[in-house]
C-alpha positions as CSV (number, residue, x, y, z in Angstrom):
1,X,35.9,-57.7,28.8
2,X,36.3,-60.5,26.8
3,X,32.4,-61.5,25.7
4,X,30.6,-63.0,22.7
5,X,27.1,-64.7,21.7
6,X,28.9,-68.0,22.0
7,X,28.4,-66.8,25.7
8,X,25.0,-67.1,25.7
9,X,23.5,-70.1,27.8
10,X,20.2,-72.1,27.0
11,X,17.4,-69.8,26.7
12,X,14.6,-72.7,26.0
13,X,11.9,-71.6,27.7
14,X,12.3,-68.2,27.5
15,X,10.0,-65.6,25.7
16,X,11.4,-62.8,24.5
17,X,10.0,-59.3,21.7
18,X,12.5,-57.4,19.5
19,X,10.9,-54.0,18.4
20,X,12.4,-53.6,14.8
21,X,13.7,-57.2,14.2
22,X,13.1,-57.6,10.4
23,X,16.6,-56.5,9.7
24,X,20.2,-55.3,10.5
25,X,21.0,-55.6,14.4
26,X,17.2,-56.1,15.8
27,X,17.3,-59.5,13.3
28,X,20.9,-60.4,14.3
29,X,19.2,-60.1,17.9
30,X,16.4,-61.9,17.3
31,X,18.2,-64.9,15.5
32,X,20.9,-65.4,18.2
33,X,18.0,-65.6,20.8
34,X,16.3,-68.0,19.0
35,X,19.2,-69.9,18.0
36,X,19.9,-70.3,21.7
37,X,16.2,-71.3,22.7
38,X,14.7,-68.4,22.9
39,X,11.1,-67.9,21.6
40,X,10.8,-64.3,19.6
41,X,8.2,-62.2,18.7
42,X,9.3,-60.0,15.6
43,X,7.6,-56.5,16.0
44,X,7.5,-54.9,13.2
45,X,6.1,-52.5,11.3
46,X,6.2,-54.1,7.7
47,X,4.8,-58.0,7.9
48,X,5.6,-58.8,5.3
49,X,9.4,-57.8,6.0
50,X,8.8,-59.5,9.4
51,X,7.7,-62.7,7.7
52,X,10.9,-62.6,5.5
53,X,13.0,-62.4,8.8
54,X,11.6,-65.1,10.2
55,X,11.6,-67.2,7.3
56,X,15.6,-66.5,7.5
57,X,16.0,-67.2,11.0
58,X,14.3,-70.7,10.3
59,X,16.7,-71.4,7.6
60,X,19.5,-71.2,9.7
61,X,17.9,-72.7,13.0
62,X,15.3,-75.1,12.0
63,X,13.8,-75.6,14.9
64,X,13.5,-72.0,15.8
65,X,10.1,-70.7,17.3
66,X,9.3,-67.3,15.8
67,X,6.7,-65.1,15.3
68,X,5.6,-62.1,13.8
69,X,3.5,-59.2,15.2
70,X,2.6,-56.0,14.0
71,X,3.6,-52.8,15.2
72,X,4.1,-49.4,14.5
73,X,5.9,-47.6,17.5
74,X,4.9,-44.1,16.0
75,X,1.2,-44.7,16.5
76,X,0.0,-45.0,19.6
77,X,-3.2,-47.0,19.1
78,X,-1.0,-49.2,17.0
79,X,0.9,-50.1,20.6
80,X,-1.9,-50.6,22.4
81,X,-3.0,-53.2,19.7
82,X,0.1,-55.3,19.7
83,X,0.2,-54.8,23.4
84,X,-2.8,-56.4,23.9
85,X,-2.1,-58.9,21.6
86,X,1.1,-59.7,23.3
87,X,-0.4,-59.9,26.8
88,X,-3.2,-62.2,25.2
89,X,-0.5,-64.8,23.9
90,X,1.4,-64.4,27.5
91,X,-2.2,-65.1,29.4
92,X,-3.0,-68.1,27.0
93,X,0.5,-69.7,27.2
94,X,0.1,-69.4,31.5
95,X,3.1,-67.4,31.3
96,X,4.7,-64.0,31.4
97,X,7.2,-62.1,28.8
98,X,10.7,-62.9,30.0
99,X,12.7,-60.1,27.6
100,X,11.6,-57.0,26.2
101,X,14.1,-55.0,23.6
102,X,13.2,-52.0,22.6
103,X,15.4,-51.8,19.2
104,X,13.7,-50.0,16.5
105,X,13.9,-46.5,15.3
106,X,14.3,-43.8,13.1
107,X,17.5,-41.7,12.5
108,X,17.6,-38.1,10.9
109,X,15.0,-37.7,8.8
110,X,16.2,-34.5,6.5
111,X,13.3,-32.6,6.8
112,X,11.0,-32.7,10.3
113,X,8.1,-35.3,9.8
114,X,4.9,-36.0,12.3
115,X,3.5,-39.0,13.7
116,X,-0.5,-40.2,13.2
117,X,-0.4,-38.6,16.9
118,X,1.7,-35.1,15.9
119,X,4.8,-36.1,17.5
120,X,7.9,-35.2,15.9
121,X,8.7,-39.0,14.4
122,X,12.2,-39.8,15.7
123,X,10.8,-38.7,19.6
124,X,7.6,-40.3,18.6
125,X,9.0,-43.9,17.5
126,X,12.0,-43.9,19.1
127,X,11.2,-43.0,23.0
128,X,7.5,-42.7,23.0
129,X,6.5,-45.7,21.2
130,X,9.0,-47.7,23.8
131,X,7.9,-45.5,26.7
132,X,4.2,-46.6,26.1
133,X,4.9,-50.5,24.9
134,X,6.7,-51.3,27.9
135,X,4.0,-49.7,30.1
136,X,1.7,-51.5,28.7
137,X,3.2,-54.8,28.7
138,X,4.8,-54.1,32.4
139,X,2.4,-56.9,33.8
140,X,2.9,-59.8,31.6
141,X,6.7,-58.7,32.3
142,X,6.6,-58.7,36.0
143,X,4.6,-62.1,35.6
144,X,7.9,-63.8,34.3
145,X,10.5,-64.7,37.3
146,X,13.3,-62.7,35.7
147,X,11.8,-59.9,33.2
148,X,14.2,-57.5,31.6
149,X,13.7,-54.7,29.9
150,X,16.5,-53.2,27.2
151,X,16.5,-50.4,25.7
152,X,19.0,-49.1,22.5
153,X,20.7,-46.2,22.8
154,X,23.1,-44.3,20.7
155,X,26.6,-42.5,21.2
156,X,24.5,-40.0,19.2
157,X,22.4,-39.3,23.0
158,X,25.5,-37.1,23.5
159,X,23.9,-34.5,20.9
160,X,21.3,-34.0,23.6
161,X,20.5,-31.7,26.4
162,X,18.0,-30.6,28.6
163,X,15.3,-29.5,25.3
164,X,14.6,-33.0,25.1
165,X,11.8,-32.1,27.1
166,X,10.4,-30.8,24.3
167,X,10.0,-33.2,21.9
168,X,11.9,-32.2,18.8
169,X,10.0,-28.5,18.2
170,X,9.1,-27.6,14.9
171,X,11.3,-24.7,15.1
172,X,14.8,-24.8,14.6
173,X,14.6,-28.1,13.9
174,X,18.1,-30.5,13.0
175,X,18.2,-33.7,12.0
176,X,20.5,-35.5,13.6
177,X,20.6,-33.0,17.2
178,X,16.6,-34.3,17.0
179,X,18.1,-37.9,16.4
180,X,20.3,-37.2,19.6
181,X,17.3,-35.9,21.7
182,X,15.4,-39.2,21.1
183,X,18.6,-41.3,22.1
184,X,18.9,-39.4,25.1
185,X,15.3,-39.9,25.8
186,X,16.1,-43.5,25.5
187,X,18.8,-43.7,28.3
188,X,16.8,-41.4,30.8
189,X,13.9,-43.8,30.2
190,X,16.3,-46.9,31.1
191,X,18.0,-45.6,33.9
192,X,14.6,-43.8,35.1
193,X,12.9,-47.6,34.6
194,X,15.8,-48.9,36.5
195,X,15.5,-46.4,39.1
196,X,11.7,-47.1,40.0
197,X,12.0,-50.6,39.5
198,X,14.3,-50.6,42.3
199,X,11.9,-48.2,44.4
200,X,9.4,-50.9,44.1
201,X,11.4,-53.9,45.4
202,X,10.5,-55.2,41.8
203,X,12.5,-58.1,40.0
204,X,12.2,-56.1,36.9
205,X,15.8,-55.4,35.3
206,X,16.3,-52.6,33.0
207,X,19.8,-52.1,31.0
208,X,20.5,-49.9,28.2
209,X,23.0,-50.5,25.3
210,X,24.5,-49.1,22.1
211,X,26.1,-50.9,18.9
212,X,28.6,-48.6,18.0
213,X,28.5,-47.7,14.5
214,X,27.5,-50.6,12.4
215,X,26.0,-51.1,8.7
216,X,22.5,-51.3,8.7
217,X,19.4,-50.2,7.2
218,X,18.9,-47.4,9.3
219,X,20.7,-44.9,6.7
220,X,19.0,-46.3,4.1
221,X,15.4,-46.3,5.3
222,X,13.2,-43.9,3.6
223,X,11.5,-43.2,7.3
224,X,15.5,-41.6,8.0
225,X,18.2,-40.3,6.2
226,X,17.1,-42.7,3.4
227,X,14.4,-40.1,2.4
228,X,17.1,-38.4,0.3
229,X,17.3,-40.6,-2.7
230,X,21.4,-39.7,-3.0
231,X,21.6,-41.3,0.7
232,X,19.7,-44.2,0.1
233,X,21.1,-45.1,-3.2
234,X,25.1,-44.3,-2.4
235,X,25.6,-44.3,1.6
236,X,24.9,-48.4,1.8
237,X,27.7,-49.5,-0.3
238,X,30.1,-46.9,1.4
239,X,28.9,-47.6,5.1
240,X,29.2,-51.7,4.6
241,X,33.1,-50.8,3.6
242,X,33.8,-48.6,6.5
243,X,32.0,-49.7,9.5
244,X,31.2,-53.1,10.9
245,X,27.9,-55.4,10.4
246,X,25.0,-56.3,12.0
247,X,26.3,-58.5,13.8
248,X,29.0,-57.1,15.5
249,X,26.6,-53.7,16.1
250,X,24.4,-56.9,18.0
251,X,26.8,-57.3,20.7
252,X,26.4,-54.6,23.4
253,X,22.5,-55.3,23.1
254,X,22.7,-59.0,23.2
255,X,24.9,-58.7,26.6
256,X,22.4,-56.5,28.0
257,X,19.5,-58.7,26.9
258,X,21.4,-61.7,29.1
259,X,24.1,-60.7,31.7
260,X,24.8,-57.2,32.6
261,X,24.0,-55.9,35.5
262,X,20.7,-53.5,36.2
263,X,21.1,-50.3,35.6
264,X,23.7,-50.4,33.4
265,X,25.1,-49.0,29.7
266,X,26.7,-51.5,27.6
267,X,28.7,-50.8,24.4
268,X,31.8,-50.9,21.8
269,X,35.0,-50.0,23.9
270,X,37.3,-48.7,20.5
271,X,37.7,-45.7,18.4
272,X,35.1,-43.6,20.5
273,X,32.7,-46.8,21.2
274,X,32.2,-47.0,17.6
275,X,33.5,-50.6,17.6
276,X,35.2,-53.6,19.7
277,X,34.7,-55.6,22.3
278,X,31.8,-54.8,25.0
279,X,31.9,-53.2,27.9
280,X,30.7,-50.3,29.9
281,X,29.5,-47.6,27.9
282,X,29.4,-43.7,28.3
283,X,26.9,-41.6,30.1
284,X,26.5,-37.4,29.3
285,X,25.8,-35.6,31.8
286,X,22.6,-35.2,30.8
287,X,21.4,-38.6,30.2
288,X,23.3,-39.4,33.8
289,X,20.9,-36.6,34.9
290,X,18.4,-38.2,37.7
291,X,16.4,-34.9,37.2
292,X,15.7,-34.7,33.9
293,X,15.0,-38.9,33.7
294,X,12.1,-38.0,36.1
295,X,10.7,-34.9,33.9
296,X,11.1,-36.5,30.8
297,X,9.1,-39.9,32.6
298,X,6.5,-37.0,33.9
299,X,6.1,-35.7,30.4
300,X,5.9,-39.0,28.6
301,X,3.0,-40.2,31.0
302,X,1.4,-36.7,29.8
303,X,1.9,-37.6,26.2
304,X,1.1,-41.2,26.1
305,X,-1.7,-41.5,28.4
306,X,0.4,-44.8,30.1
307,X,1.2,-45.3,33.6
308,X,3.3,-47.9,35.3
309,X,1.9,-49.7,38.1
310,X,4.5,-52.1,39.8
């Protein structure tokens, strides 16, 4: 497939959120957007890092309309807040919330860490957080004429099986096989979104995507693998050598965020899907699992507290 961001039509008039969007591909998103119309909410959980981005994303497109939110996807009060706030905005403007992209997270922390909530942190911000923000913002997305929902997955998902049903236990806990449980979690919850979107006769759309392996601050964050000071001080420098940027990492999430189809799994198509041009990505057989989508959307609701009424 032969597909860039110079695809992108005119997006004026369109609102969409970026979870994460203060830096590598979740700002590269949220700048392309905007520089094609587009107007983005930066959720974040560092505003002042948020204002920074958006600062940026002005310089380069003057008459881009940004704005900054706060939120934390590993506290659950902290979603409700900046749901609410988002609905408000929506309700104010007359409008609904065309584009939701569920981009942040946390990768491989070394040693197991909790959220305010006592989730494991990498389920805890990466699927629930998501799970619960886009339940609570469902109607102010099925209030827009096209919503869309997308959520960023990882070739790391294939690390995961059937225990992601668990939530990252204490024991026997890995790094990066919890960082693969919480990607999984994130493809079962698009296809399952898709799946019960379609149930409904809803216009939702829900697409999942992947950037490959890219250089961004995901290594380096202290929340991840960053937390060892060896990591965060040496891997940058290495990874911006060997890998690909932001930008092209961007790709497979902005194509999701405008033209693929429902249902579907965008991605890099070279050297494993770790880079090139985007196209259709991967499934395991576990995240491909119909099954285990509808546990794991069972045990979220359980764990969240949030429903979602189409």
């Amino acid at each position: 497939m032969t597909w860039s961001p110079d695809d992108i039509g005119d997006l004026t008039g369109t609102t969409a959120v970026v979870t994460g969007a203060n830096s590598g591909i979740g700002l590269v998103q949220a700048r392309t957007l905007a520089g094609h119309g587009a107007a983005v909410t930066l959720a974040v959980r560092n505003l002042g890092a948020g204002e920074a981005a958006a600062q940026r994303i002005r310089a380069t497109h003057p008459a881009a309309l940004v704005d900054v939110l706060h939120l934390d996807l590993s506290d659950q009060d902290s979603v409700r807040e900046a749901a609410h706030e988002l609905a408000s905005r929506a309700a104010d403007a007359g409008r609904g919330l065309d584009l939701l992209i569920n981009n942040a997270g946390v990768m491989a922390p070394p040693t197991r860490r909790v959220s305010v909530d006592g989730h494991e942190l990498q389920f805890a911000t990466n699927h629930l957080g998501h799970f619960a923000l886009t339940g609570r913002l469902l109607p102010t997305l099925l209030a827009s004429e096209h919503p869309r929902v997308v959520t960023v997955a990882s070739i790391a998902h294939k690390r995961g099986d059937a225990r992601v049903l668990e939530g990252n236990p204490e024991a026997g806990y890995n790094a990066h096989t919890s960082y693969g449980q919480s990607k999984l979690a994130n493809l079962l919850f698009a296809r399952e979104l898709h799946r019960r979107a379609v149930a409904a006769s809803s216009h939702l759309v829900s697409t999942a995507a992947h950037p490959g392996v890219s250089s961004t601050n995901l290594v380096a964050s202290q929340d991840g693998m960053g937390a060892n000071w060896v990591i965060r001080t040496l891997a940058p420098p290495l990874v911006r050598l060997a890998v690909p940027g932001p930008e092209a990492g961007a790709q497979a999430v902005l194509y999701a965020a405008t033209l693929a189809r429902p249902g579907s799994y965008s991605g890099p198509q070279r050297l494993g899907e770790s880079r090139g041009p985007v196209g259709p990505a991967q499934l395991s057989s576990w995240a491909a699992d119909a099954e285990l989508g509808a546990q794991l959307w069972s045990r979220s609701e359980e764990l969240t507290g949030v429903t979602f009424d189409f």
